[in-house]
N, C-alpha and C positions, 0 to 999 in steps of 0.2 A: 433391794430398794425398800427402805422405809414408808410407809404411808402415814401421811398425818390426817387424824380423824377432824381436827380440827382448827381454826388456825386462829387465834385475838391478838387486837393489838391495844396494849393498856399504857395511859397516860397519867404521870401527876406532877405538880410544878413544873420542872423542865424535862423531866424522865422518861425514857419511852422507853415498854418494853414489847417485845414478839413471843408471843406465846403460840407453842405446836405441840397438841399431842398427840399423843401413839398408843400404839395397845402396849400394854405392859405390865406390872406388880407395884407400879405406888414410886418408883426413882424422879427427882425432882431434880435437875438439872439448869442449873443459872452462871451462865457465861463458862461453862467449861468446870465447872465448881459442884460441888454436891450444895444441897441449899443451908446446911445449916453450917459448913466452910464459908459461902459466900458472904451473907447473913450474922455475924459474930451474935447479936441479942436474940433469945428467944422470942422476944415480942414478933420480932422481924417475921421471925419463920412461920410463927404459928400467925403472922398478917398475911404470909403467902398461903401456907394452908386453907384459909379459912374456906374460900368457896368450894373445894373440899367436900372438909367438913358439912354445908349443910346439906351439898347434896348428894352424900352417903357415896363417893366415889373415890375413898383414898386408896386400895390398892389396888385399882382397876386400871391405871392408865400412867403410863411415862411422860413427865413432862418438862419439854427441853425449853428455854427460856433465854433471850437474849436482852439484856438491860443495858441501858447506856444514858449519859445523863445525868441533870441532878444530885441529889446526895442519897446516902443511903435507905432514909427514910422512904424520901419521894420514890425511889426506885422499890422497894417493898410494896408500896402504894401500884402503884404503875403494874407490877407482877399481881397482885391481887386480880386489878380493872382486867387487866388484859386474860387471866387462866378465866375469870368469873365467864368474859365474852366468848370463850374456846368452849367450853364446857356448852355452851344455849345451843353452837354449832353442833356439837355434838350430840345432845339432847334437847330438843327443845323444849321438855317437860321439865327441865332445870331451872327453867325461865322465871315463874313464879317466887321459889323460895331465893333464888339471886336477886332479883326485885327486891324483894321484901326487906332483905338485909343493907340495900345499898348497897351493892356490889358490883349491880350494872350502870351505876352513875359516876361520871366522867367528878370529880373534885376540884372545882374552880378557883379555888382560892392558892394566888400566886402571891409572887411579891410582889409590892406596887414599887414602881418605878422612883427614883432619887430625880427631885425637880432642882434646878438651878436656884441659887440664893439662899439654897438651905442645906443642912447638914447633911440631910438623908431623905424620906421618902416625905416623913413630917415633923423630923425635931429641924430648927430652925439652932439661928449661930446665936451665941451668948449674945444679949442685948445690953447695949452700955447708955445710959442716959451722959454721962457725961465721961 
């Protein structure tokens, strides 16, 4: 039986991901995939790495990831939010330097919704005077 030291759950536009970690050597696991298989851009990878990074725990911990949702962006996004909130469970001394960087803030900005009478959310239909 597996233990998970910690458990987050990360959001961005429509993305949700589950984040669980475990004790282990730094393997990073997203939907059955190694991450940087999942992930084709390195931007991507190193957006999942980053809480990581600041708080000095890349080969300490296995972390298994389930994402779903969204595009591939938002789901980067979402795996970011969601290890950043696994990691405070895990340590709560993480807490500060995740703060600082934005890491622990949920990212509000969706798509705004398509209104009737117009083309899209704000272009409007070609205008004809006559």
């Amino acid at each position: 039986m597996v233990k998970n030291l910690g458990i987050g759950t990360g959001r961005r536009k429509t993305a949700v991901a589950r984040v669980f970690i475990r004790e282990g050597s730094g393997k990073i696991m997203v939907n059955g995939k190694e991450v940087s298989q999942y992930f084709t851009l390195p931007e991507h990878v190193l957006m999942v790495r980053q809480p990581l990074m600041v708080t000095a725990s890349e080969n300490k911990y296995d972390i298994l990831i389930n994402v779903q949702g969204g595009g591939i962006h938002g789901q980067a996004g979402a795996c970011r939010h969601g290890l950043a909130r696994a990691l405070c469970q895990v340590d709560h001394t993480n807490y500060t330097p995740l703060r600082a960087n934005g890491f622990l803030t949920r990212d509000p900005r969706m798509v705004e919704r398509k209104k009737y009478g117009q083309r899209g959310a704000r272009r409007r239909f070609q205008f004809s005077k006559r």
